[in-house]
mmCIF entry with sequence, helices, sheets and N, C-alpha, C, O atoms, coordinates in Angstrom:
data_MODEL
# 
_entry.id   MODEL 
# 
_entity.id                         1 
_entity.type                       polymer 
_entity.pdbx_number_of_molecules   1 
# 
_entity_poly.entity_id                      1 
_entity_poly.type                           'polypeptide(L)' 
_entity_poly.nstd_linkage                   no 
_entity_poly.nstd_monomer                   no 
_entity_poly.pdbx_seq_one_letter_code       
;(UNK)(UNK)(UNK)(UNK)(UNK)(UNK)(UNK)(UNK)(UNK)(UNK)(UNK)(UNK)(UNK)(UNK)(UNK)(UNK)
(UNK)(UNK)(UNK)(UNK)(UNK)(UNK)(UNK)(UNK)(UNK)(UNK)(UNK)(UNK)(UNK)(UNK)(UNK)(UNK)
(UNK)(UNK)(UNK)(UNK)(UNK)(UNK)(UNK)(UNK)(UNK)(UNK)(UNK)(UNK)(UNK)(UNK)(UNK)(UNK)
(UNK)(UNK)(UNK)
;
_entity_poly.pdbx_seq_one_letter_code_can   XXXXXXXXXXXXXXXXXXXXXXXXXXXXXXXXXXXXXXXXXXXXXXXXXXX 
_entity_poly.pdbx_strand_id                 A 
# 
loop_
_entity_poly_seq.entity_id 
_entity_poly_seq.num 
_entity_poly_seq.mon_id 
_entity_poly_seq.hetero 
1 1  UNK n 
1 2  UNK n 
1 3  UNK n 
1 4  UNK n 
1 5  UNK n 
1 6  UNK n 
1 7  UNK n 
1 8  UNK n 
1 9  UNK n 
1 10 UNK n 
1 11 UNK n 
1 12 UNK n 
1 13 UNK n 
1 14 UNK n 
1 15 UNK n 
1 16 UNK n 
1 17 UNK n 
1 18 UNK n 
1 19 UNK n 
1 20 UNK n 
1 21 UNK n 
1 22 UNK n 
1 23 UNK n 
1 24 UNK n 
1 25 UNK n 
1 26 UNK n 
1 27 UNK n 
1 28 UNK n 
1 29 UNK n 
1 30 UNK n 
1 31 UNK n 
1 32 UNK n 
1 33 UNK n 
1 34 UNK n 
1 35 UNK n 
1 36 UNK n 
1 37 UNK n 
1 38 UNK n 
1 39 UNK n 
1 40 UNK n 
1 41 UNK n 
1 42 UNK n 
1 43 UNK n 
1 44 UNK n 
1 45 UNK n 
1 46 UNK n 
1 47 UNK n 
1 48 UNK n 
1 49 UNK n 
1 50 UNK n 
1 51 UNK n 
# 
_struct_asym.id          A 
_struct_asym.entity_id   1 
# 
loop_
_struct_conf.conf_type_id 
_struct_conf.id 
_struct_conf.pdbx_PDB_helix_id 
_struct_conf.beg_label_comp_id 
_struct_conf.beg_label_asym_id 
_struct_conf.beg_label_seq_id 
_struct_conf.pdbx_beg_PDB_ins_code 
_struct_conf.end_label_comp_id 
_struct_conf.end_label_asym_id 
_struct_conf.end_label_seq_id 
_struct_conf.pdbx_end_PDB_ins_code 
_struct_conf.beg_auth_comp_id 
_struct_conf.beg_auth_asym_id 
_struct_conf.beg_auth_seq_id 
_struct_conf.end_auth_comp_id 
_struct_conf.end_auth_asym_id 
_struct_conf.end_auth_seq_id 
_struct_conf.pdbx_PDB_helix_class 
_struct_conf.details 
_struct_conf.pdbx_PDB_helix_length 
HELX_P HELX_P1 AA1 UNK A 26 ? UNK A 26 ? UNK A 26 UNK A 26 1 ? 1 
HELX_P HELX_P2 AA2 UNK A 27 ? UNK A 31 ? UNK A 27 UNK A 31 3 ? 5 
HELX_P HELX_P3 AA3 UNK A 32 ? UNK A 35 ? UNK A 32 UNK A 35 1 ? 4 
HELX_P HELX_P4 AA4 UNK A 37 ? UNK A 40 ? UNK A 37 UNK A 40 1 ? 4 
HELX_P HELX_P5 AA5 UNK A 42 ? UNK A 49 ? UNK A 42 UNK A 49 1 ? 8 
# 
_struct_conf_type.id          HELX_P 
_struct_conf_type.criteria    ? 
_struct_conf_type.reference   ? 
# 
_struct_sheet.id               AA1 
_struct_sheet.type             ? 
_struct_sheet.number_strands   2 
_struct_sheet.details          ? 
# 
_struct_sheet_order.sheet_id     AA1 
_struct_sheet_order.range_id_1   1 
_struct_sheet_order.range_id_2   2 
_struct_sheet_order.offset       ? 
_struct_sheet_order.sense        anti-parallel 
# 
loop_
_struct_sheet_range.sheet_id 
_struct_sheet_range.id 
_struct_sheet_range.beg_label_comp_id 
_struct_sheet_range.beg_label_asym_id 
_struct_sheet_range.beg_label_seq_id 
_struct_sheet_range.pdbx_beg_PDB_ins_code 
_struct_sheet_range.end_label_comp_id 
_struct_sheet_range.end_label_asym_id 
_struct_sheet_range.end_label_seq_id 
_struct_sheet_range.pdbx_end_PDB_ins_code 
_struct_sheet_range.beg_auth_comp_id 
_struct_sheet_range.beg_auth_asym_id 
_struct_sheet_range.beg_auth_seq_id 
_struct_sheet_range.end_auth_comp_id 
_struct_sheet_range.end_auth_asym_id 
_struct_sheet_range.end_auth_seq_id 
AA1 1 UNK A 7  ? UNK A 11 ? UNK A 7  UNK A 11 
AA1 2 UNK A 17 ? UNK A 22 ? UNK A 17 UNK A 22 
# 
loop_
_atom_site.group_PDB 
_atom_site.id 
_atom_site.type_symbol 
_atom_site.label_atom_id 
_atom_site.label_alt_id 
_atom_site.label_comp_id 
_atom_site.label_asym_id 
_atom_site.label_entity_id 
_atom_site.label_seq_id 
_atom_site.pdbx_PDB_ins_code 
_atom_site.Cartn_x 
_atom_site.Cartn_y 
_atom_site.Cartn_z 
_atom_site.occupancy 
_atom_site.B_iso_or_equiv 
_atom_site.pdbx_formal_charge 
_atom_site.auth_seq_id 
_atom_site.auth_comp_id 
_atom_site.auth_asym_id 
_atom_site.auth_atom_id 
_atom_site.pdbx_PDB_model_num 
ATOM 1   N N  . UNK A 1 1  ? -6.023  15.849  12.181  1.00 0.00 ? 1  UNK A N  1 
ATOM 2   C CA . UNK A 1 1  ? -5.108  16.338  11.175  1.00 0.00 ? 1  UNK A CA 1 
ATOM 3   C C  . UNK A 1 1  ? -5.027  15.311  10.048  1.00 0.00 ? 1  UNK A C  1 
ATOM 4   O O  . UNK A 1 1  ? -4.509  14.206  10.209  1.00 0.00 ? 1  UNK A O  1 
ATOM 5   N N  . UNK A 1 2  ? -5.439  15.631  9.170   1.00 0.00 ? 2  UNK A N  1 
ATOM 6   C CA . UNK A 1 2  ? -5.761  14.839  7.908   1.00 0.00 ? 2  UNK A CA 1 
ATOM 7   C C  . UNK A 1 2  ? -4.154  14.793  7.050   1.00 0.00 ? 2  UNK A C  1 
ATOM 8   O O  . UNK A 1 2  ? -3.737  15.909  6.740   1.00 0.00 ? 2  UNK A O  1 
ATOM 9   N N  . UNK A 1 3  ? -3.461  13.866  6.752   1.00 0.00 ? 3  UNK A N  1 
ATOM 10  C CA . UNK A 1 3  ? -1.798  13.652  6.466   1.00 0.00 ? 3  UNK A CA 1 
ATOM 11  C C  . UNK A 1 3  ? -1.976  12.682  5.207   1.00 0.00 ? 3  UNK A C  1 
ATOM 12  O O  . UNK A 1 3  ? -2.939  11.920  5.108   1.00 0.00 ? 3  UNK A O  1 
ATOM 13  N N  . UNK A 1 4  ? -0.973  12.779  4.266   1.00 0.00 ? 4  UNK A N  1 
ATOM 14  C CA . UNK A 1 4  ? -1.225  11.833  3.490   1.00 0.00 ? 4  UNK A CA 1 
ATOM 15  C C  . UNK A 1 4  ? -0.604  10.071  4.048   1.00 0.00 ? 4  UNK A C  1 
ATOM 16  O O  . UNK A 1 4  ? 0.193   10.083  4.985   1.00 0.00 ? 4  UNK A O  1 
ATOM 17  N N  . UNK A 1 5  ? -0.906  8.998   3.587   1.00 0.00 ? 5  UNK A N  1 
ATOM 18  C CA . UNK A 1 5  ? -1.130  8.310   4.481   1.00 0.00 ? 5  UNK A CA 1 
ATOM 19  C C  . UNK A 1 5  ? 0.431   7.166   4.300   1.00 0.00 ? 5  UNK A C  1 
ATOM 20  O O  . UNK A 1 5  ? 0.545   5.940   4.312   1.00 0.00 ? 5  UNK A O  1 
ATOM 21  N N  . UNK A 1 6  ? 1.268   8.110   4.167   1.00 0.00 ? 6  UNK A N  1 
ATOM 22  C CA . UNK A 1 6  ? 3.013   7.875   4.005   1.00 0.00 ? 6  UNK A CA 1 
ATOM 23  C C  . UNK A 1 6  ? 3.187   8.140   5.154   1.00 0.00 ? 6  UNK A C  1 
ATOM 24  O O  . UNK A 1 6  ? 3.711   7.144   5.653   1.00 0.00 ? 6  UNK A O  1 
ATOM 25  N N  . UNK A 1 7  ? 2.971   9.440   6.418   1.00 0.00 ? 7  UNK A N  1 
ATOM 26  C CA . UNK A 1 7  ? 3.231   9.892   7.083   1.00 0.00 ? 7  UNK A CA 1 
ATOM 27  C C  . UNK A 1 7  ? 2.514   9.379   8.448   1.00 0.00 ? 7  UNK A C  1 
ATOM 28  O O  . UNK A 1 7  ? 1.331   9.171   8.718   1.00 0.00 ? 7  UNK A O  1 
ATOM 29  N N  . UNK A 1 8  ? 3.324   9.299   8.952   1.00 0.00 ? 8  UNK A N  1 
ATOM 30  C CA . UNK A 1 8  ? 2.989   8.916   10.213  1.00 0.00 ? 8  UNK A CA 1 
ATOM 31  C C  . UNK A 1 8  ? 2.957   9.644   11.388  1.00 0.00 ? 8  UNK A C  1 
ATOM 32  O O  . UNK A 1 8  ? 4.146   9.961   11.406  1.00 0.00 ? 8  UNK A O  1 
ATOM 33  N N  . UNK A 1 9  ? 2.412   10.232  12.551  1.00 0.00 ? 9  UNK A N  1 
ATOM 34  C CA . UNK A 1 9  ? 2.797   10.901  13.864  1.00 0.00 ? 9  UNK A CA 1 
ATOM 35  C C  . UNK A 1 9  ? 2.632   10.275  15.011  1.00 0.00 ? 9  UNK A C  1 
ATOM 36  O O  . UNK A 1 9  ? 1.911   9.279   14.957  1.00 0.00 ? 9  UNK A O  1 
ATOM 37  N N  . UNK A 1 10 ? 2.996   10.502  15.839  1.00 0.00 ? 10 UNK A N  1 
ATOM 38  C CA . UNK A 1 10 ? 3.139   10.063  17.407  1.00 0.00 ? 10 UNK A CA 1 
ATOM 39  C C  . UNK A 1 10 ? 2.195   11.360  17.940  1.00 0.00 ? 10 UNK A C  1 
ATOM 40  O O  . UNK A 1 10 ? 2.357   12.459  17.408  1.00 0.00 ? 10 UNK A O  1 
ATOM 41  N N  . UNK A 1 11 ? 1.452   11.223  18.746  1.00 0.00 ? 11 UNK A N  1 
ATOM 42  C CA . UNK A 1 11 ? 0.813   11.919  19.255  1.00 0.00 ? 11 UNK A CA 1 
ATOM 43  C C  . UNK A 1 11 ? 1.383   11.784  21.222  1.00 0.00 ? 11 UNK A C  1 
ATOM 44  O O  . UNK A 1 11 ? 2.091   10.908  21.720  1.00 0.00 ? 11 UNK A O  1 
ATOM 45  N N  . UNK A 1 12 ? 0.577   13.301  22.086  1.00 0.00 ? 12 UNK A N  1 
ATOM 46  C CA . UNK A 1 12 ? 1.014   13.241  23.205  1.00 0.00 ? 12 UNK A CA 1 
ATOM 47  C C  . UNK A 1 12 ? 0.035   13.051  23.685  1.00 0.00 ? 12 UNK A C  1 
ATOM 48  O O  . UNK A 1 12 ? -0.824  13.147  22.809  1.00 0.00 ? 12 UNK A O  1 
ATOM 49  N N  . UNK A 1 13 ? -0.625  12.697  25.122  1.00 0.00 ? 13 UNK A N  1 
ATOM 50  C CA . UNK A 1 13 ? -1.731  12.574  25.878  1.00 0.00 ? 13 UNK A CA 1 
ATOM 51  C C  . UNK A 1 13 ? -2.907  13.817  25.587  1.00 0.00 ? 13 UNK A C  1 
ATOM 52  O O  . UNK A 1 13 ? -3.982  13.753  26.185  1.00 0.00 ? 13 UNK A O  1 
ATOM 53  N N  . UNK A 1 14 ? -2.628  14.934  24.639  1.00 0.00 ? 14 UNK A N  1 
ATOM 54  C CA . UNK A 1 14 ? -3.771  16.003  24.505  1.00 0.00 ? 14 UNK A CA 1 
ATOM 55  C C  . UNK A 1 14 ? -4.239  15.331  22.684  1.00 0.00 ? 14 UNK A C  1 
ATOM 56  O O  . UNK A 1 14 ? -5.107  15.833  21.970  1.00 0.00 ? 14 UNK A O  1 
ATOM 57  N N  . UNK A 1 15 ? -3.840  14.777  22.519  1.00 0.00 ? 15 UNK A N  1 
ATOM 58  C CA . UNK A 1 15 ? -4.220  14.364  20.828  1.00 0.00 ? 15 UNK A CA 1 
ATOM 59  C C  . UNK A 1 15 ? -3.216  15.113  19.945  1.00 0.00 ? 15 UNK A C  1 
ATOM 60  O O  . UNK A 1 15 ? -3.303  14.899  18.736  1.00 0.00 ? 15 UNK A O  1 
ATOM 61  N N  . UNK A 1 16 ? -2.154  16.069  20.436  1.00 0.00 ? 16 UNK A N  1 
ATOM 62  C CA . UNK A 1 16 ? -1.165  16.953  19.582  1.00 0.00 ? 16 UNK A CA 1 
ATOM 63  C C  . UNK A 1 16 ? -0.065  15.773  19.113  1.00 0.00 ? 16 UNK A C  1 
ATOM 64  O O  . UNK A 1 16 ? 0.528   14.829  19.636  1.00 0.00 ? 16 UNK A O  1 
ATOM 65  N N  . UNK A 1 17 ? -0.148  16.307  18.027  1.00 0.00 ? 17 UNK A N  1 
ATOM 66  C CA . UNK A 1 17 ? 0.776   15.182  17.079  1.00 0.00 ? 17 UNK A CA 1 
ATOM 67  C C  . UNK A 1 17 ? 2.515   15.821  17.452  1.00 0.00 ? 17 UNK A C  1 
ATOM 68  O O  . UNK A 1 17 ? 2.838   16.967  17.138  1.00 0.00 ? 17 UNK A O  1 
ATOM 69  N N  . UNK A 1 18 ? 3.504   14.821  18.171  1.00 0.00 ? 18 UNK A N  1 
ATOM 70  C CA . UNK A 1 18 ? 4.739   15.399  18.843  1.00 0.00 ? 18 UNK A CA 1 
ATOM 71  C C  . UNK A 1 18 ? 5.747   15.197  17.946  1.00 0.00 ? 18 UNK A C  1 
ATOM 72  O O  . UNK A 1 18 ? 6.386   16.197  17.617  1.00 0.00 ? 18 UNK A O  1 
ATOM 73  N N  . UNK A 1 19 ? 6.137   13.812  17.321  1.00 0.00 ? 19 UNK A N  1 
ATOM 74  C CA . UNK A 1 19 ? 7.119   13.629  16.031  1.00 0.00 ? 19 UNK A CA 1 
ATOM 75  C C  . UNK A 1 19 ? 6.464   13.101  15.013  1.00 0.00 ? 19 UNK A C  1 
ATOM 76  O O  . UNK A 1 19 ? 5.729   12.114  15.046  1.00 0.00 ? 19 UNK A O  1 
ATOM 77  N N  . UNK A 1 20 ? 6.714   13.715  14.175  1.00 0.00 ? 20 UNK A N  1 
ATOM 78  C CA . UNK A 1 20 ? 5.851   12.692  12.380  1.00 0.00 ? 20 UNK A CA 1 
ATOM 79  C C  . UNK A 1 20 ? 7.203   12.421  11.402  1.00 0.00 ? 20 UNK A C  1 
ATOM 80  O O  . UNK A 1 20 ? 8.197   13.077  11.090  1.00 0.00 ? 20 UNK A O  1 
ATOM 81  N N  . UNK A 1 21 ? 6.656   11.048  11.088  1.00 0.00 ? 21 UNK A N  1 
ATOM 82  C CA . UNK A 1 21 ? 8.164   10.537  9.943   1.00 0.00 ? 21 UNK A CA 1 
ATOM 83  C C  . UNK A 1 21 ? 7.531   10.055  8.833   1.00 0.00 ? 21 UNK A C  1 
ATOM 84  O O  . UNK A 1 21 ? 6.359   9.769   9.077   1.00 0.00 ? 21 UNK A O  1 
ATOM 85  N N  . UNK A 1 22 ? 7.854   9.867   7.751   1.00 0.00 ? 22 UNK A N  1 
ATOM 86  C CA . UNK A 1 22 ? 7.797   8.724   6.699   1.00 0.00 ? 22 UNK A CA 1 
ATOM 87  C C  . UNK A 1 22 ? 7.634   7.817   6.720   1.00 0.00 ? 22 UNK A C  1 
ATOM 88  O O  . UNK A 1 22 ? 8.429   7.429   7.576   1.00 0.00 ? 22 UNK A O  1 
ATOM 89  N N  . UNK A 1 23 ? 6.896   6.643   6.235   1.00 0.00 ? 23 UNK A N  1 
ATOM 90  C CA . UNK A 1 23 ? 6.568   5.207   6.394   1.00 0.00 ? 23 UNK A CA 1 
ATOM 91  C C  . UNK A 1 23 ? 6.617   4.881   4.519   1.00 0.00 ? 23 UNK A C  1 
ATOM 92  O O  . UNK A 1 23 ? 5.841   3.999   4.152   1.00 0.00 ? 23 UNK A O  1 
ATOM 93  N N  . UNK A 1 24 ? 7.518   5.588   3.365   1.00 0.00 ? 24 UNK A N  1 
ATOM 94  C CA . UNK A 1 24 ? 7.987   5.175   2.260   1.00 0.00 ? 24 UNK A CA 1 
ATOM 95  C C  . UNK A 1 24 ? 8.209   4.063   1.930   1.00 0.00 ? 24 UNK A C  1 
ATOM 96  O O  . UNK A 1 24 ? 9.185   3.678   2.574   1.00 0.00 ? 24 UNK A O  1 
ATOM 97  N N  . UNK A 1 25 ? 7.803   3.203   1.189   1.00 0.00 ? 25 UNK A N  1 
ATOM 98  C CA . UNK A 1 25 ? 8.697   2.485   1.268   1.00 0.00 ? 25 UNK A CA 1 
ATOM 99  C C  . UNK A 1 25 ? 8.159   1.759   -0.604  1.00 0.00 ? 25 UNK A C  1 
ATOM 100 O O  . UNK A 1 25 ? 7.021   1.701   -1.071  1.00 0.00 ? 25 UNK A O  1 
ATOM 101 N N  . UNK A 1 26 ? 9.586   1.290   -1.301  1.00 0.00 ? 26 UNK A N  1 
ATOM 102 C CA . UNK A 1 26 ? 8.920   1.125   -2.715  1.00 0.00 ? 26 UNK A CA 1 
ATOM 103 C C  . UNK A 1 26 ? 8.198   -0.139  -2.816  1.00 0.00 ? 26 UNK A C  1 
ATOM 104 O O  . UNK A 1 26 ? 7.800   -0.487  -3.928  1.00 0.00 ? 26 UNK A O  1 
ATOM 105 N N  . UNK A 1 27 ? 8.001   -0.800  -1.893  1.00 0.00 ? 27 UNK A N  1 
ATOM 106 C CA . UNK A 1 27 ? 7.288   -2.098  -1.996  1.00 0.00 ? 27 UNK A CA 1 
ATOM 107 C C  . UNK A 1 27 ? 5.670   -1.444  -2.451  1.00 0.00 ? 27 UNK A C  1 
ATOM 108 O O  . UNK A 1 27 ? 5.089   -2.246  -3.181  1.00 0.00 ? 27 UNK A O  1 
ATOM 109 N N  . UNK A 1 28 ? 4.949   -0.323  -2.202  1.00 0.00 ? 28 UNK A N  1 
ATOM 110 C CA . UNK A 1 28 ? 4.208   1.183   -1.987  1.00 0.00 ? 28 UNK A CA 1 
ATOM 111 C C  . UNK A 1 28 ? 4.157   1.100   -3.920  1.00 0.00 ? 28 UNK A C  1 
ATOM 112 O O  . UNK A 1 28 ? 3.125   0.882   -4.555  1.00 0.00 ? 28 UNK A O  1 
ATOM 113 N N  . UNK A 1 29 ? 5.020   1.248   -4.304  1.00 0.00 ? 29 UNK A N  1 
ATOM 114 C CA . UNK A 1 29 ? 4.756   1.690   -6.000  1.00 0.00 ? 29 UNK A CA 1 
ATOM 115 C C  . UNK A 1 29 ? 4.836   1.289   -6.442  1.00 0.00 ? 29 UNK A C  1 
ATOM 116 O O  . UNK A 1 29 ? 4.406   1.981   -7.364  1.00 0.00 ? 29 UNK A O  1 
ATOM 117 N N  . UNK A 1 30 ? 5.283   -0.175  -7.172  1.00 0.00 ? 30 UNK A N  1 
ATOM 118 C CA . UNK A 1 30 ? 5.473   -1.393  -8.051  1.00 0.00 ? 30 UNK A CA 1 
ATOM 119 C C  . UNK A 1 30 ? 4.875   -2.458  -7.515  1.00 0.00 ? 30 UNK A C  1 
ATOM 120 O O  . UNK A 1 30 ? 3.860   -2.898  -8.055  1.00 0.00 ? 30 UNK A O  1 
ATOM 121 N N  . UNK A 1 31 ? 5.328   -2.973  -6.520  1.00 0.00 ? 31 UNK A N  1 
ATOM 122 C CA . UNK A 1 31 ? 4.911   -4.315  -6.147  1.00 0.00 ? 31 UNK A CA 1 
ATOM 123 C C  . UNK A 1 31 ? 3.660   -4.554  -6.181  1.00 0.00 ? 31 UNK A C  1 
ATOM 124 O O  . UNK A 1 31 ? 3.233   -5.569  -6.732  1.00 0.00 ? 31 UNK A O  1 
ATOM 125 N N  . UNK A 1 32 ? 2.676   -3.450  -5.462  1.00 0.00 ? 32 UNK A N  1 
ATOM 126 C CA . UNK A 1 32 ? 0.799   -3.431  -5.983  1.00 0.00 ? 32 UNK A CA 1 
ATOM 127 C C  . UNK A 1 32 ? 0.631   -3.996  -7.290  1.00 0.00 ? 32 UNK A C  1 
ATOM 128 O O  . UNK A 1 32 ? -0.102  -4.958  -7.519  1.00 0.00 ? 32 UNK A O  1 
ATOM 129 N N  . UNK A 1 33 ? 1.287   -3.416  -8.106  1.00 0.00 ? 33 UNK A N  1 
ATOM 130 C CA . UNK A 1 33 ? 1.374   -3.629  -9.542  1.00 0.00 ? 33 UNK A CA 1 
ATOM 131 C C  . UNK A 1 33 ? 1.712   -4.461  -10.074 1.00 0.00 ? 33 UNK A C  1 
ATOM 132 O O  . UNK A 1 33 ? 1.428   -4.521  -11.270 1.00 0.00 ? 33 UNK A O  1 
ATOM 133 N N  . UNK A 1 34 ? 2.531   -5.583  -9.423  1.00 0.00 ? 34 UNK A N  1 
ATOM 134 C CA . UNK A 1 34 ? 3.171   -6.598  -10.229 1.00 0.00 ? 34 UNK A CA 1 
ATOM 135 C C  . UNK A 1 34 ? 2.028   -7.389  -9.602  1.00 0.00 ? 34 UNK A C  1 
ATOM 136 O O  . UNK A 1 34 ? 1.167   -7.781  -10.390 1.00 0.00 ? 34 UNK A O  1 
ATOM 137 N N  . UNK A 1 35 ? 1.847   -7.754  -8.019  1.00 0.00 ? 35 UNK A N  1 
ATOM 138 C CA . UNK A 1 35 ? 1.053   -8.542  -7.660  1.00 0.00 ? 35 UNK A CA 1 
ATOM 139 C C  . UNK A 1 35 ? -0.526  -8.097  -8.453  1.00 0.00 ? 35 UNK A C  1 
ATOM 140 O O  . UNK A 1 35 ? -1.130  -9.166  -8.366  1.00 0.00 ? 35 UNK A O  1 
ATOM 141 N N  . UNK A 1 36 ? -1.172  -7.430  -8.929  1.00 0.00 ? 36 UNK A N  1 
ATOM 142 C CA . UNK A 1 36 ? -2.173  -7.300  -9.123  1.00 0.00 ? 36 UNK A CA 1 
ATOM 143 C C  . UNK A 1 36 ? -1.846  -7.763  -10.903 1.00 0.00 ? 36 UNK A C  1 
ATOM 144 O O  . UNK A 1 36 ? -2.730  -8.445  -11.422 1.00 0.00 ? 36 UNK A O  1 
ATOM 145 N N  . UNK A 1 37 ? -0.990  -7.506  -11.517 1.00 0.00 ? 37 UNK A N  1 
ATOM 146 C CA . UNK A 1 37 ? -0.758  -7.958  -13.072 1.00 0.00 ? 37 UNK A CA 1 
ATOM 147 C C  . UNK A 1 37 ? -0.553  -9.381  -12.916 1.00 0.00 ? 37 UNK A C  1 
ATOM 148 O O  . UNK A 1 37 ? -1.266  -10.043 -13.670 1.00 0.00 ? 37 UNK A O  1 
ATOM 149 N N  . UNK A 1 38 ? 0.617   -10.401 -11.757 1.00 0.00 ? 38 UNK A N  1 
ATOM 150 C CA . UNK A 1 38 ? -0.236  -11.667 -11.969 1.00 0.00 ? 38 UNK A CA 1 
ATOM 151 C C  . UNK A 1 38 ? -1.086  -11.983 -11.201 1.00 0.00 ? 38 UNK A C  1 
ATOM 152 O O  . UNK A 1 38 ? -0.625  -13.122 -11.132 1.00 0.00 ? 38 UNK A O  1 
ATOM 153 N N  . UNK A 1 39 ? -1.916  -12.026 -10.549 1.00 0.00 ? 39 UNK A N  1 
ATOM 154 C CA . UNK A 1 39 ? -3.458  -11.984 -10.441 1.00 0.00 ? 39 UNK A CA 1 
ATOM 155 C C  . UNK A 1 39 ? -4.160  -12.279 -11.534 1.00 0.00 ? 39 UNK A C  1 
ATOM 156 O O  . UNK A 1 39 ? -4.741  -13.345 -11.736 1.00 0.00 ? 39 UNK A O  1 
ATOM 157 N N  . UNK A 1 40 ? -4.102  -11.005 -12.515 1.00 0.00 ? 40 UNK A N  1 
ATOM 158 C CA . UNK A 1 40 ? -4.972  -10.542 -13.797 1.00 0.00 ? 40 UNK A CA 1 
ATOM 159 C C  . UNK A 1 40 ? -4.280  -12.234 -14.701 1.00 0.00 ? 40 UNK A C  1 
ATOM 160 O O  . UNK A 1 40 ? -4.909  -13.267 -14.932 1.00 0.00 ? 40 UNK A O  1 
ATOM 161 N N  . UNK A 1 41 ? -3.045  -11.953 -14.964 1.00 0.00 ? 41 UNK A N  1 
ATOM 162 C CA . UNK A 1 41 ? -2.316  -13.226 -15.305 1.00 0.00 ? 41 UNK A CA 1 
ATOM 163 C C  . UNK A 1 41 ? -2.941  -14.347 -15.109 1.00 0.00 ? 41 UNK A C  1 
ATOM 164 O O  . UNK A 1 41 ? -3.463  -14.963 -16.038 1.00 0.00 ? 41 UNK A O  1 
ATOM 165 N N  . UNK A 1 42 ? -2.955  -14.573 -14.415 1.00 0.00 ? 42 UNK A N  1 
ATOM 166 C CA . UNK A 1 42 ? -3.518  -16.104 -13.310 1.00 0.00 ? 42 UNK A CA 1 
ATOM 167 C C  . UNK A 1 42 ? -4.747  -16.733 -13.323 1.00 0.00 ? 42 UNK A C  1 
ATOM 168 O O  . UNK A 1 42 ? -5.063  -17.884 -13.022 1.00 0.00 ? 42 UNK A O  1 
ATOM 169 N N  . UNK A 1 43 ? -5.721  -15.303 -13.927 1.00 0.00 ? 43 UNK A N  1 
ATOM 170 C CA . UNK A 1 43 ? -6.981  -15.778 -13.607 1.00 0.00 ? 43 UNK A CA 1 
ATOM 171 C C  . UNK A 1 43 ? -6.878  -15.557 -15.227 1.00 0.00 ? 43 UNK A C  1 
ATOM 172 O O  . UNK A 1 43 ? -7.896  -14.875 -15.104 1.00 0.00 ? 43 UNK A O  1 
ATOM 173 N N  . UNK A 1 44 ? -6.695  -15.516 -16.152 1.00 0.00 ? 44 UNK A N  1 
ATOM 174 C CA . UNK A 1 44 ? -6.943  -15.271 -17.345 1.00 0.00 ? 44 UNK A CA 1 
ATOM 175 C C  . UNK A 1 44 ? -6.555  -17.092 -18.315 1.00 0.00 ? 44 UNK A C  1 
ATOM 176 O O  . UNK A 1 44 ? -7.099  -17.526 -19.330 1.00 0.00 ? 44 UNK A O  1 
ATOM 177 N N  . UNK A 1 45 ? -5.196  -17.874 -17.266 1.00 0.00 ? 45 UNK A N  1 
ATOM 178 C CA . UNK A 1 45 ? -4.462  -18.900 -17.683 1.00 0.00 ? 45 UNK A CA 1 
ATOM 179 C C  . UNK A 1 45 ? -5.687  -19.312 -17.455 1.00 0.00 ? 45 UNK A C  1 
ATOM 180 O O  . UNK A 1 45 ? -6.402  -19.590 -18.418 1.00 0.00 ? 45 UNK A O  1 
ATOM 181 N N  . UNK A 1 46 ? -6.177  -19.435 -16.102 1.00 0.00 ? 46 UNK A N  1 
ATOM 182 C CA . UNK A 1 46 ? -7.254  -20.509 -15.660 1.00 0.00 ? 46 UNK A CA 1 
ATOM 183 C C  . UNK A 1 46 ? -8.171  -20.866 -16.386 1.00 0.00 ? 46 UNK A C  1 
ATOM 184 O O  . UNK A 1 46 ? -8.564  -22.014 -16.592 1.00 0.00 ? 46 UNK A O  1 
ATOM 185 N N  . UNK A 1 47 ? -8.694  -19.524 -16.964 1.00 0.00 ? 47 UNK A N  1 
ATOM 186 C CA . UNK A 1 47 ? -9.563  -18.998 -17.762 1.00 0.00 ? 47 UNK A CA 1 
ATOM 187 C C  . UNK A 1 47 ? -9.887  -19.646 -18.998 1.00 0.00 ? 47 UNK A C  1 
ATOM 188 O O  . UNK A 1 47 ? -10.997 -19.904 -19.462 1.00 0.00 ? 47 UNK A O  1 
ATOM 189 N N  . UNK A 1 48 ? -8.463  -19.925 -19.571 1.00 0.00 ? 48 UNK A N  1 
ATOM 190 C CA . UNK A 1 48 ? -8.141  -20.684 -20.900 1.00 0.00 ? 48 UNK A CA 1 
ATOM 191 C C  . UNK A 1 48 ? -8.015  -22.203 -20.564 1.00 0.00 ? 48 UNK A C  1 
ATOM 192 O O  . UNK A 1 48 ? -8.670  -23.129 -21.042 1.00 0.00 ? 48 UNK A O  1 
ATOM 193 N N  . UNK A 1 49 ? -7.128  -22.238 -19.732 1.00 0.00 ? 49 UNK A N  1 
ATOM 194 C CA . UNK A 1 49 ? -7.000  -23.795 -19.521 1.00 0.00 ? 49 UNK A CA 1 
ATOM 195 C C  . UNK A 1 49 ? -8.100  -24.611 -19.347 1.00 0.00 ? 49 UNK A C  1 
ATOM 196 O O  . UNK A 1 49 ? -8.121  -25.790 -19.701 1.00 0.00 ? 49 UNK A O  1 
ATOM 197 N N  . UNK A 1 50 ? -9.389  -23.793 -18.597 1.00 0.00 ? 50 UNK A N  1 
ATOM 198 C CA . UNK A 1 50 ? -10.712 -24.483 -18.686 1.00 0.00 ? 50 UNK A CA 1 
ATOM 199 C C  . UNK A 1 50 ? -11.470 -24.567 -19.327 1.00 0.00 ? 50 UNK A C  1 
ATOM 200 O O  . UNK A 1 50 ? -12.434 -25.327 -19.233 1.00 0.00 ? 50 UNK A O  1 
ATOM 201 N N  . UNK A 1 51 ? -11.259 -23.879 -20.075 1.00 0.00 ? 51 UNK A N  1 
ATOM 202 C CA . UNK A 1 51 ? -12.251 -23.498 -21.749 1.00 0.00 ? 51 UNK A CA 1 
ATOM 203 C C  . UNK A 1 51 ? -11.727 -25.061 -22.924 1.00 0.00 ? 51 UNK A C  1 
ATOM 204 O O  . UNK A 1 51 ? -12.173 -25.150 -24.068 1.00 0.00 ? 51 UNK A O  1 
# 
């Protein structure tokens, strides 16, 4: 069963998926983003400072 990958299930001993919940969480939609902008940041200072 192909789920988007927020969702989570518990499965029973036949492979049938028994409870499925949410695994949300906003660390998920910004934080990628901040950590990957300084990254980009970081390597760009270096970039200059060695030039």
């Amino acid at each position: 069963m192909l789920l988007p990958r927020d969702i989570v299930c518990e499965e029973d001993q036949f492979g049938n998926p028994t409870r499925c919940y949410r695994t949300y969480s906003a660390w998920d939609d910004w934080a990628r983003w901040v950590v990957l902008a300084v990254i980009i940041v970081g390597f760009f200072l270096l970039f200059v400072l060695c030039s």
